[in-house]
N, C-alpha and C positions, 0 to 999 in steps of 0.2 A: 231355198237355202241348202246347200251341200254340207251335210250331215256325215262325220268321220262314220268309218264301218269298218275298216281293216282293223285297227284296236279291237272290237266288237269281235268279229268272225276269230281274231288272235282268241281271244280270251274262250270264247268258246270250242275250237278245237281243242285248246290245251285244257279245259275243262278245271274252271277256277274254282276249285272246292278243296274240303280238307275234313273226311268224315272221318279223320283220327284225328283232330285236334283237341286241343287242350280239356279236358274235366268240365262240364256245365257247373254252373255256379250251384253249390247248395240249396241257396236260399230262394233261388227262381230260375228253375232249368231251361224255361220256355224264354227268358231272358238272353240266354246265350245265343244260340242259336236257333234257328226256327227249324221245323221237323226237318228239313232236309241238309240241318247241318250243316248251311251254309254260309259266310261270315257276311256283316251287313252291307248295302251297299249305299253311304250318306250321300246325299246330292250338298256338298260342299258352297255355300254362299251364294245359293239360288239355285242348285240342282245343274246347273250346264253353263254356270258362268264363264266356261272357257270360249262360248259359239256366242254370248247372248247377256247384256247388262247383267249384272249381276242383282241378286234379292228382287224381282221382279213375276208377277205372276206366268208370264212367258218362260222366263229361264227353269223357273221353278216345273211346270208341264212338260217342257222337252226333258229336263233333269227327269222324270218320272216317264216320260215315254220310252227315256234310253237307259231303264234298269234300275232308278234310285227307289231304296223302299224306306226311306225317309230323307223327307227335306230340310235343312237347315235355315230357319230364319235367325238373323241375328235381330237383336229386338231394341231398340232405344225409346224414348219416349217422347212426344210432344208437347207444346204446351199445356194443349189443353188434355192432357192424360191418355193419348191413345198411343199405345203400341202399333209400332210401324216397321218392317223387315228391313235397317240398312248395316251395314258393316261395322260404322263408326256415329257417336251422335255428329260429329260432323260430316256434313255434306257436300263438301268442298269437291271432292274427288269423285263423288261418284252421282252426282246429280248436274243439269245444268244453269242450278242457283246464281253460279255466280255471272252468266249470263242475261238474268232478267232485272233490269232495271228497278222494279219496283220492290226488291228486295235488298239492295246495295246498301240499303240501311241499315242491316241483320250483320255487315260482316265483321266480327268482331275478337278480340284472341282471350282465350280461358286458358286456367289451369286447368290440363285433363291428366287423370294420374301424375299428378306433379311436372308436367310438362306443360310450356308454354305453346300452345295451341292456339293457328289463329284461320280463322274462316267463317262457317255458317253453322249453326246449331241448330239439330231438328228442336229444342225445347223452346227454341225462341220464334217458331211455327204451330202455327192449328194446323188440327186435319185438314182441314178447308185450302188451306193456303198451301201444303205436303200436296195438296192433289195437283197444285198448280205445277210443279215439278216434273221434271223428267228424268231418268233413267239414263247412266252414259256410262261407257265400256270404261274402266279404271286404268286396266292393263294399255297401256300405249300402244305393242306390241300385238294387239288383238282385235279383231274387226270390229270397227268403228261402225257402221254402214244401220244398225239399229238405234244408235242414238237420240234421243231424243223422242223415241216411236214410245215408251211405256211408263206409265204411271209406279208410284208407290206403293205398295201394300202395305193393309195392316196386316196384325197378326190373325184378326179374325177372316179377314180374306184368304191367307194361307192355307187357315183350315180349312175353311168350307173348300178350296181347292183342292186340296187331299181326300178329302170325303167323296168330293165330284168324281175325282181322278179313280178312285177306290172301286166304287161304282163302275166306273166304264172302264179299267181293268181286270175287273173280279181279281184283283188281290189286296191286302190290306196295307195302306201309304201312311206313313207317320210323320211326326213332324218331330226337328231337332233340336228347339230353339235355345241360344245361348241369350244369356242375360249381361250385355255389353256395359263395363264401366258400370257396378252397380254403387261403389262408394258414391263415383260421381253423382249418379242418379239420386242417390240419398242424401246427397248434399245440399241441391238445388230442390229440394220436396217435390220430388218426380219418382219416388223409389218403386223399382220395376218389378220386387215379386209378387205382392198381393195383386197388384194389376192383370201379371199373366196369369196366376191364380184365378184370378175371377171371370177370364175369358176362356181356359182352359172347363172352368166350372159350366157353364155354359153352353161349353160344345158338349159336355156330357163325358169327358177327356182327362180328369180331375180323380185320378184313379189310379190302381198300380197297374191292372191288364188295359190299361190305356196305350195307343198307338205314340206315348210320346217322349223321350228323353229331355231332361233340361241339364245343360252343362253353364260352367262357367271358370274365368279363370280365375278368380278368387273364393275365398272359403266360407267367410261370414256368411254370406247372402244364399249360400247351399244349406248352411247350418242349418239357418233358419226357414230354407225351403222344409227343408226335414220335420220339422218341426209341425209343419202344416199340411204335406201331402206327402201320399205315397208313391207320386211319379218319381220314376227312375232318376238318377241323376247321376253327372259324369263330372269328374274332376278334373276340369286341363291345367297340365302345366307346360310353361312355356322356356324359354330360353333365348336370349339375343343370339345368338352365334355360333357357328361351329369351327375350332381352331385347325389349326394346322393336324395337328396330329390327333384327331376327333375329340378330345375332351370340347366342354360347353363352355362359350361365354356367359358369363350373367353379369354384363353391365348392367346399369342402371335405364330405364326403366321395366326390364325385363330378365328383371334378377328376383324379385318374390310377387306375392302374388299384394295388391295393392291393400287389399286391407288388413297385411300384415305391416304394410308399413307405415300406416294409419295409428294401429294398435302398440305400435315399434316392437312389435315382435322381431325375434332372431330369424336368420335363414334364409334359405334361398327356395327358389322352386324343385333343386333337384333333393330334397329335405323329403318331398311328399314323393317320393319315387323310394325310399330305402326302408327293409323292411319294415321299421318304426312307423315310419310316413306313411306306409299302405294300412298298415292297421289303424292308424289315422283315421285316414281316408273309409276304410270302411265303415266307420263309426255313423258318418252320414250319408255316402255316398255309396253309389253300385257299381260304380267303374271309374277306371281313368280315362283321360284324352290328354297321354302327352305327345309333343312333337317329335316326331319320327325317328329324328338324331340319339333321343333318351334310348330307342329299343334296338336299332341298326346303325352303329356309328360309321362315319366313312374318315378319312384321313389323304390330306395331299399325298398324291405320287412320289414325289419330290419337294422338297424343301429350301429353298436357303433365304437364307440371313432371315429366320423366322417367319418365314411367307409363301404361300405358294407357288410353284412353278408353273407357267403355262405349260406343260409337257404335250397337251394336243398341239402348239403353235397356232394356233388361231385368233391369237392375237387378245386373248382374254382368260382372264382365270374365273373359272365356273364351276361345278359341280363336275362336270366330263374332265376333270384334271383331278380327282378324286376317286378312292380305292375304298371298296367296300371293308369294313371289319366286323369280328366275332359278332353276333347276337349279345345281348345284355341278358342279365337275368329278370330283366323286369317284368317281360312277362308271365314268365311260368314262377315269379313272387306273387304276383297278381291274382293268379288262375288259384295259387295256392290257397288266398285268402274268399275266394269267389267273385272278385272283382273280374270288371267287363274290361277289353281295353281296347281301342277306339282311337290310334293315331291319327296323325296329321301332318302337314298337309301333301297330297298327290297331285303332282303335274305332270304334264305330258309334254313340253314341251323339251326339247334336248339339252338345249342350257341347262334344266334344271335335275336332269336324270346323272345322278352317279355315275362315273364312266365306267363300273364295274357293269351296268344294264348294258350298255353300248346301244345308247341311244333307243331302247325299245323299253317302252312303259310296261310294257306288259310281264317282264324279268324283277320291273320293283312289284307289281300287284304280286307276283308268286313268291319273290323275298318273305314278304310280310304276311302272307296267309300261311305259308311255310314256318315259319317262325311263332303262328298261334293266334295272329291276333284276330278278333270276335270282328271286325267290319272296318270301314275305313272309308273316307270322305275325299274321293278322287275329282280332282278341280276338272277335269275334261273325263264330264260320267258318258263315257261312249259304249257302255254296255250293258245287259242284264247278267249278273252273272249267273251261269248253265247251272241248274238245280239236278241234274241226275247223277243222282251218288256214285252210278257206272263209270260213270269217267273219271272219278277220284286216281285212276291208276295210271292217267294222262299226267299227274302230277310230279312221276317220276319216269326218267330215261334210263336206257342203260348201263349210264355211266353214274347213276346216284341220285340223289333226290336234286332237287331244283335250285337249291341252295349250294350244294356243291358244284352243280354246271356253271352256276353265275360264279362263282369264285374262282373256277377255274379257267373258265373263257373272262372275265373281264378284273383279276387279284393279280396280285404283282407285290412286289417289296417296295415301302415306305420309305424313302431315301431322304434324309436331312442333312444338310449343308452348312456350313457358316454359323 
């Protein structure tokens, strides 16, 4: 398999560290950063899901041989109560379910967070029957050629994977698992935190200097994580959309967090971002995980009749037809309060890069280590990042820190039209 390295050897000449960043957290220094000061590096939806199915014990092993010091399982539940690494309880998209005959009976449409949803459900599956399955690339646009080649993991396979890997790296691998759809879970009498709790218990993991984070993007099922364990825990919040002139959409289903609207609570997700919201959040939680637009907003090039311009002409409006803006204060409100913060999500392919990067991944990693943030979950983990504090001064040129080179090689004026 041809494994990316230029991003790699990028990252490590420019030397991706930042031993001036933000105040370690009061209440767990070692939380912040690890002694060498340097921000974390999440293996994203299987560790290397950009080369390799995603949530799979393969993608997971290359994610950790190319620099991730923790993995992300997303966790759902089965029938018969086992924790399994997929995306979504549905398996539509990322398994080859809907290809085996002997399951066609399974496909069916729920309400999932208020949406009609229709396909295969891990809950209406055994482990037994999850092993029968196969692993398929989601992304259209991304090599196919392992399909079909890897099984499902539980979450107890994750780990002992991590521990394996830990061993024959001599460094310590963690795991990052979010708790997918927990109302849901708690709907259908499948609710997923005592579960991971007692697998977590088990591994010996069930602990605060444990190797592990649990996020999620609702609040409830954090609360009451808290409530029972002293593993870390991270608060995502999300947003549908980014407008024209970078403020957030927050349509519907991605305007709160689900079991505020359960509870009919007020508000939206960008509520737990404002100073109020962070002391919130601190209440049960150790960090956030919000989407990337909350802390570096971008905004079209151009404008009209309230839409963006293709200004690249390439015949499509993407991210490269957007202009970097100011930093937020969210993070150093964060840092203030001792929260961790743990954006999302990093790709690498060009479509997806602000056109302020011009096209090179490695100008958003430095945006956002530049700007403070504790680690980050890059969907194409094509490196380790370089631990020697020496090259911290690789961080700036010149002509100013790394964040004024990008603004200045790829910023421009915001032009609205119509």
């Amino acid at each position: 398999m041809n494994r990316p390295k230029s991003l790699c050897s990028a990252l490590l000449a420019l030397g991706l560290l930042l031993t001036a960043a933000a105040p370690a957290a009061a209440h767990d220094e070692g939380a912040r950063r690890r002694a060498d000061n340097a921000p974390l590096v999440i293996g994203h939806r299987g560790g290397a899901n950009g080369y390799l199915p995603e949530h799979t014990l393969e993608a997971y092993a290359l994610g950790i041989e190319l620099g991730a010091d923790y993995i992300e399982p997303d966790l759902v539940a089965t029938k018969d109560g086992h924790l399994i690494a997929r995306h979504e309880p549905n398996l539509i998209d990322t398994t080859n379910v809907k290809s085996l005959p002997q399951f066609a009976d399974r496909r069916k449409t729920v309400m999932l967070d208020g949406v009609a949803t229709e396909g295969f459900f891990a809950s209406d599956f055994t482990l037994a029957e999850i092993k029968q399955l196969r692993a398929v690339q989601s992304f259209p646009e991304r090599d196919q050629s392992f399909n079909g080649k890897f099984q499902i993991p539980t979450l107890v396979e994750v780990i002992e994977l991590a521990k394996r890997k830990s061993r024959e790296e001599d460094r310590r691998i963690g795991i990052y698992p979010e708790t997918k759809h927990p109302t849901y879970h708690q709907s259908i009498g499948l609710p997923l935190e005592d579960r991971l709790l007692r697998v977590l218990s088990a591994a010996g993991w069930n602990h605060r200097n444990a190797p592990v984070f649990i996020q999620s993007f609702e609040t409830a099922n954090l609360r009451y994580l808290r409530t029972k364990t002293s593993v870390r825990l991270i608060q995502l919040v999300d947003a549908n959309d980014v407008k024209p002139d970078g403020s957030l959409d927050f349509s519907k289903p991605y305007d709160k967090p689900y079991d505020w609207v359960v509870s009919n609570r007020d508000g939206l997700f960008a509520d737990l971002l404002t100073p109020r919201g962070l002391q919130e959040v601190k209440g049960y939680a150790d960090g956030i995980g919000p989407w990337k637009p909350y802390l570096i907003p971008s905004a079209c090039k151009s404008v009209q009749n309230g839409a963006c311009v293709d200004v690249t002409g390439d015949g499509v409006v993407d991210e490269r037809d957007r202009v970097l803006l100011p930093p937020t204060k969210v993070i150093a409100n964060a840092h203030k309060l001792g929260l961790l913060v743990h954006p999302y999500t990093f790709r690498s392919e060009q479509k997806r890069l602000t056109g302020s990067f011009e096209g090179n991944a490695v100008n958003e990693y430095l945006a956002f280590y530049e700007a403070g943030v504790d680690g980050l979950p890059p969907r194409h983990n094509s490196c380790r990042l370089d631990r020697t504090k020496n090259l911290g001064a690789a961080m700036k040129d010149s002509s100013g820190s790394i964040w004024t080179s990008i603004q200045g090689q790829g910023g421009g004026t915001v032009a609205a039209a119509g």
